[in-house]
C-alpha distance (Angstrom), angle and dihedral (degrees) to the residues before:
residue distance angle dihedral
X1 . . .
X2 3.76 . .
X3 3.86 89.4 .
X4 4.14 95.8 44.8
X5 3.82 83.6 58.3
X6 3.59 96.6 49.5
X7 3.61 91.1 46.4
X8 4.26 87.2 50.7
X9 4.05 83.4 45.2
X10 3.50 95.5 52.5
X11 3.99 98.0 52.0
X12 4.19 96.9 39.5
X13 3.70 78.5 64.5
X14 3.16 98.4 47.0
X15 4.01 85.7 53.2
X16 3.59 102.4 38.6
X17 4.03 92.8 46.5
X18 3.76 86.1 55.3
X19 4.02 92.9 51.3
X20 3.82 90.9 49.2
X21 3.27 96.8 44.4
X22 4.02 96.8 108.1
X23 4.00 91.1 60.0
X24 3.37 111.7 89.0
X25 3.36 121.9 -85.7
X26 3.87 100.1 -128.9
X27 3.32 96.8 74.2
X28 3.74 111.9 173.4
X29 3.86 79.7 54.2
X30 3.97 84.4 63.3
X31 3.76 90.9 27.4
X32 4.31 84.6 56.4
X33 3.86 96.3 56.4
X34 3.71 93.4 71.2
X35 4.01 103.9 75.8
X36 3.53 126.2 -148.0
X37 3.72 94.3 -140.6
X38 4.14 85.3 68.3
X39 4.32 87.9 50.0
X40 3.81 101.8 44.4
X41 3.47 116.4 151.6
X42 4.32 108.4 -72.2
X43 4.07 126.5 -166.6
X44 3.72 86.8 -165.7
X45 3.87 162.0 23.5
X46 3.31 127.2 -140.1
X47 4.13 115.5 -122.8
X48 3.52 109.4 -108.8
X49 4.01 89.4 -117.0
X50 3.90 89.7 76.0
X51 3.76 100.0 50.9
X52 3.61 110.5 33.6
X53 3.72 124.3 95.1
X54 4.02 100.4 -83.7
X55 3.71 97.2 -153.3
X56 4.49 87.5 53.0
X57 3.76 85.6 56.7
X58 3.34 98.3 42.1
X59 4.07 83.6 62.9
X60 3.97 98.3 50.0
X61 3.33 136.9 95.4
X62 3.96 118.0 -113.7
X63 3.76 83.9 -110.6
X64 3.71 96.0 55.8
X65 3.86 88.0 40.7
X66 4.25 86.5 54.3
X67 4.54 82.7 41.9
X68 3.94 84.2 59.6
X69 3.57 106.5 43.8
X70 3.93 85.0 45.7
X71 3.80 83.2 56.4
X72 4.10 103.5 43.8
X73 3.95 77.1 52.1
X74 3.48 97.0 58.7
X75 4.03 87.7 39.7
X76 3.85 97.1 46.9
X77 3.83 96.3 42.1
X78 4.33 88.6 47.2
X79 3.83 87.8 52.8
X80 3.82 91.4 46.7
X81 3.59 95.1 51.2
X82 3.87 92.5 34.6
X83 4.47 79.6 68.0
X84 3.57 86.3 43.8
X85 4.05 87.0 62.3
X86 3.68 89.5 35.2
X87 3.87 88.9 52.2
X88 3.77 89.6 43.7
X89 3.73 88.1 62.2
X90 3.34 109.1 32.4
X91 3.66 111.3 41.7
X92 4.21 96.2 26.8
X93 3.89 106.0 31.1
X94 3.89 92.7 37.0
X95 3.83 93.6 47.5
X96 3.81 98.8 46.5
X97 3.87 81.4 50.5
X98 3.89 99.2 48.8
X99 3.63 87.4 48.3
X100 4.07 105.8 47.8
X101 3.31 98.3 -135.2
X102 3.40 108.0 136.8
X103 3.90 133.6 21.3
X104 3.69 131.5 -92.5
X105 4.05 88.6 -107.4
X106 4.15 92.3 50.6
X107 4.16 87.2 45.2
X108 4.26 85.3 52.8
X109 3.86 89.7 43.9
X110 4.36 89.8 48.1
X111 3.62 103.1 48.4
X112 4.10 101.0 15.8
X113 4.19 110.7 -180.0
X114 3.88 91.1 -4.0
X115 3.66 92.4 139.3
X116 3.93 90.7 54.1
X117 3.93 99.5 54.2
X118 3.88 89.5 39.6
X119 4.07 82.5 61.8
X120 3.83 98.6 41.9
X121 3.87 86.6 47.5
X122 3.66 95.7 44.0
X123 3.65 87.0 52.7
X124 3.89 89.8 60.4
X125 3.49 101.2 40.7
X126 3.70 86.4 61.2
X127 3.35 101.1 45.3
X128 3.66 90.2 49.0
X129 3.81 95.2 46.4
X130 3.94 88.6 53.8
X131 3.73 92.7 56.7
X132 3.75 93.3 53.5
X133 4.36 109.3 89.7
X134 4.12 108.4 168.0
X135 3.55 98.1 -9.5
X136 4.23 90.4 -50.3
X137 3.68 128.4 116.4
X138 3.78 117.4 -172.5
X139 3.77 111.1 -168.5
X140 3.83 134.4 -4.1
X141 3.41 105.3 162.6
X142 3.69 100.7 101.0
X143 4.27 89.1 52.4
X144 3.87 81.3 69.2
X145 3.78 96.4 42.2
X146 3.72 88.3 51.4
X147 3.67 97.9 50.3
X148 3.61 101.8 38.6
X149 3.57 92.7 47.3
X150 3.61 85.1 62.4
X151 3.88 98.6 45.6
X152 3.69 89.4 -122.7
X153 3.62 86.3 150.5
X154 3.53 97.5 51.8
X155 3.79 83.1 90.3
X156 3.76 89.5 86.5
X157 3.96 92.2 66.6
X158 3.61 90.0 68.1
X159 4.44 90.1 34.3
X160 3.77 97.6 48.7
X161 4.55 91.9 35.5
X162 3.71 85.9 55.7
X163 4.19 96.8 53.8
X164 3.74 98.6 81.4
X165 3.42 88.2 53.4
X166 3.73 97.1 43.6
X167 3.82 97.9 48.9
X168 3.63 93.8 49.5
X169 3.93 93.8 57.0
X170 3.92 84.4 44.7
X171 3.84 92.2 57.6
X172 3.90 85.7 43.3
X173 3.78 100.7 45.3
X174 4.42 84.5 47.7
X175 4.07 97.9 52.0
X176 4.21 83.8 41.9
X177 3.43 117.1 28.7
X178 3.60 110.5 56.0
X179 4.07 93.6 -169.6
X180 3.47 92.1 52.6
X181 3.63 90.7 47.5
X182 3.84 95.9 53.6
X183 3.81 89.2 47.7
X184 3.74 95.1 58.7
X185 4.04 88.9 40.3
X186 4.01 91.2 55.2
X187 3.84 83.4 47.9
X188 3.49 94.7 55.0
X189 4.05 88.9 50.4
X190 3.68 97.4 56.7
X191 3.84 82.5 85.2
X192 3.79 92.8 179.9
X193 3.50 96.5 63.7
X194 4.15 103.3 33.8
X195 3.65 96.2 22.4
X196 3.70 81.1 -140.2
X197 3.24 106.6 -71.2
X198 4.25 116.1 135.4
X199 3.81 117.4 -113.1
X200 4.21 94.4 -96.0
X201 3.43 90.4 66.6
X202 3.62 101.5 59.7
X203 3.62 89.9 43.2
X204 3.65 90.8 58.3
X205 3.65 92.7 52.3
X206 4.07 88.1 75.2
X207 3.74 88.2 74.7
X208 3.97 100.5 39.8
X209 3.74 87.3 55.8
X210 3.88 95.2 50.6
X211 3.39 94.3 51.0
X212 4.36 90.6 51.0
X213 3.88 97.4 62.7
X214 3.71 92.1 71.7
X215 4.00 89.0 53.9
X216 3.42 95.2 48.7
X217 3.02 108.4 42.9
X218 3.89 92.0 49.9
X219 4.15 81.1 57.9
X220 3.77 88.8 53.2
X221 4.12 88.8 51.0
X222 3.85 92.7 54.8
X223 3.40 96.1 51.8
X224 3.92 94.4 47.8
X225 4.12 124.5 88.5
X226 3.93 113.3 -108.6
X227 3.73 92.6 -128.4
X228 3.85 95.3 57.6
X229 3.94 116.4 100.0
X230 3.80 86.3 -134.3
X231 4.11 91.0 67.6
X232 3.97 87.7 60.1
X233 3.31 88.3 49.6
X234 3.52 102.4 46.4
X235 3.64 87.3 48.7
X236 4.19 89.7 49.4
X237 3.79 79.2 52.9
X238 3.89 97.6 53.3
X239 3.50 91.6 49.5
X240 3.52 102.0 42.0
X241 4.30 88.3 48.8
X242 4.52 89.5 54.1
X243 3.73 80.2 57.2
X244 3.25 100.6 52.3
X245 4.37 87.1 40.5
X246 3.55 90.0 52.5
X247 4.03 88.8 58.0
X248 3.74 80.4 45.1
X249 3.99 91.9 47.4
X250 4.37 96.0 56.4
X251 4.05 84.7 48.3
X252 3.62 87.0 50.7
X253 3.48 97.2 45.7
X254 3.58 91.3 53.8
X255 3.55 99.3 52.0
X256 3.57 96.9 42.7
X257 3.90 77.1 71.7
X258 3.74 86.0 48.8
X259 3.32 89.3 60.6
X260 3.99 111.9 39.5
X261 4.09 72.4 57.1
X262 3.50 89.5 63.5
X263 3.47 106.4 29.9
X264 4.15 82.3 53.5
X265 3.18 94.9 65.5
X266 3.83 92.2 40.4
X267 3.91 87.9 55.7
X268 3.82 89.2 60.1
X269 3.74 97.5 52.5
X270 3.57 96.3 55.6
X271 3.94 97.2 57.9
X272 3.76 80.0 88.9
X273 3.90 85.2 62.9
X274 3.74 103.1 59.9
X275 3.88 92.3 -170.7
X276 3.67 95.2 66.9
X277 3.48 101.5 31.4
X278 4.10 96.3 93.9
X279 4.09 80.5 43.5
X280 4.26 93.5 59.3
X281 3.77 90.4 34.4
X282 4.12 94.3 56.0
X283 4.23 97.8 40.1
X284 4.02 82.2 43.5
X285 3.66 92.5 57.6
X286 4.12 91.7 37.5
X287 3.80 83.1 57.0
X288 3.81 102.5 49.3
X289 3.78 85.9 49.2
X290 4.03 92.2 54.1
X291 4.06 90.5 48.4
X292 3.72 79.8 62.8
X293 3.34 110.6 50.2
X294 3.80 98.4 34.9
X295 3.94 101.8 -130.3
X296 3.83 117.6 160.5
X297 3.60 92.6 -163.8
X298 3.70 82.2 53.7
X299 3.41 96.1 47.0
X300 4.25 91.9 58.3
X301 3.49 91.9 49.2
X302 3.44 93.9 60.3
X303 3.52 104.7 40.3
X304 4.43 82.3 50.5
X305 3.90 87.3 48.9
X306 3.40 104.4 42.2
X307 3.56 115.4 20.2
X308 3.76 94.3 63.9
């Protein structure tokens, strides 16, 4: 199993190196422009009603007013997960590396392509900021279309396969490395910047937000007019982001039996811990039942459940 997932490894970065390979190659230059003083740690959004131009929406239609809520949603949650990337590099990667405690291999293993998606998503944000003027976006369609059409987002196969792998050296670098332990701890103090939340959750996140762009932009289609060029590209978009999940969906699959390996074995060592026991023994069964019937939704829920 262990060489079937190097093998995968090997060729998602072979793919996702060639759809990045526009960005620049200096990426913690790129990586450096976003500051962490504009992603600090926030318990809330405003609603789009209290910061878009009030004399724009008193012109629109209640269907373009529903179109640009959709759209702040998509552009508030991207920049809140954009800090969780940010966050992921520069408060977990960079402190595990300022402290030595774990080798160049276990840092690879922790935080995988990290640099890649940071790019891709960077790219997004952007291009998604620049299209907002008073609180109104008017077409984003063709940001998708560009960035699927160069698989930029096919650097989540290789993010999301390498997860199971990463969170189980996490839990085993915590209960036996005591420096690396106390690194992720003070990280999970500095409140501010993880809102403290442990390093497995934000690297979860990668594959809850992949799976939201379909939703949302689906939302974004039902509130746009027919005749408008932006519904044929939103549409374009839709269908060009199931291909790229249905890539997603056979790397998936394959983990998911990656992962029921692991957690198998996991299940075993805690019958010596009579409190969890019923715990491993009902997310085990959940999970067996999910490789059957194939559901991605199901899939995240029990990697979030269980995994942790």
């Amino acid at each position: 199993m262990s060489f079937l997932r190097k093998k995968l490894r090997r060729s998602t970065s072979q793919s996702s190196t060639r759809s990045v390979s526009r960005m620049s190659t200096a990426s913690d230059v790129e990586i450096d422009r976003l500051s962490m003083s504009s992603f600090v740690f926030d318990s809330g959004v405003k609603p789009w009603s209290e910061i878009v131009d009030k004399k724009k929406a008193s012109k629109m239609s209640s269907s373009e007013k529903k179109r640009q809520q959709v759209l702040y949603e998509l552009f508030t949650t991207e920049k809140s997960y954009l800090r969780d990337l940010y966050v992921i590099k520069k408060l977990f990667q960079k402190s595990v590396a300022l402290d030595n405690c774990c080798t160049d291999e276990e840092i690879q293993t922790l935080f995988g392509n990290l640099d890649e998606v940071l790019l891709v998503n960077g790219e997004l944000y952007e291009s998604l900021k620049s299209r907002r003027h008073d609180g109104v976006c008017s077409h984003i369609g063709d940001i998708f279309i560009s960035l699927l059409k160069e698989s930029k987002f096919d650097v989540y196969i290789e993010f999301c396969a390498g997860q199971t792998e990463a969170i189980e050296l996490y839990e085993h670098l915590n209960r036996n490395n005591s420096e690396f332990s106390q690194t992720m701890r003070t990280c999970e103090q500095k409140v501010e910047e993880s809102g403290g939340f442990n390093l497995p959750a934000f690297l979860l996140k990668g594959m809850q937000r992949l799976l939201k762009y379909q939703p949302l932009l689906s939302q974004v289609l039902k509130s746009t007019p027919k005749e408008d060029l932006e519904y044929r590209q939103l549409q374009k978009a839709i269908e060009l982001m199931n291909v790229c999940l249905n890539r997603f969906a056979l790397c998936c699959f394959f983990f998911l039996h990656v992962a029921l390996e692991c957690s198998t074995r996991r299940l075993f060592r805690c019958f010596d811990s009579s409190s969890n026991s019923f715990e491993f023994i009902f997310f085990f069964l959940i999970g067996l039942c999910l490789c059957r019937v194939h559901c991605i939704d199901g899939i995240v829920l029990f990697l979030v459940c269980f995994l942790l």
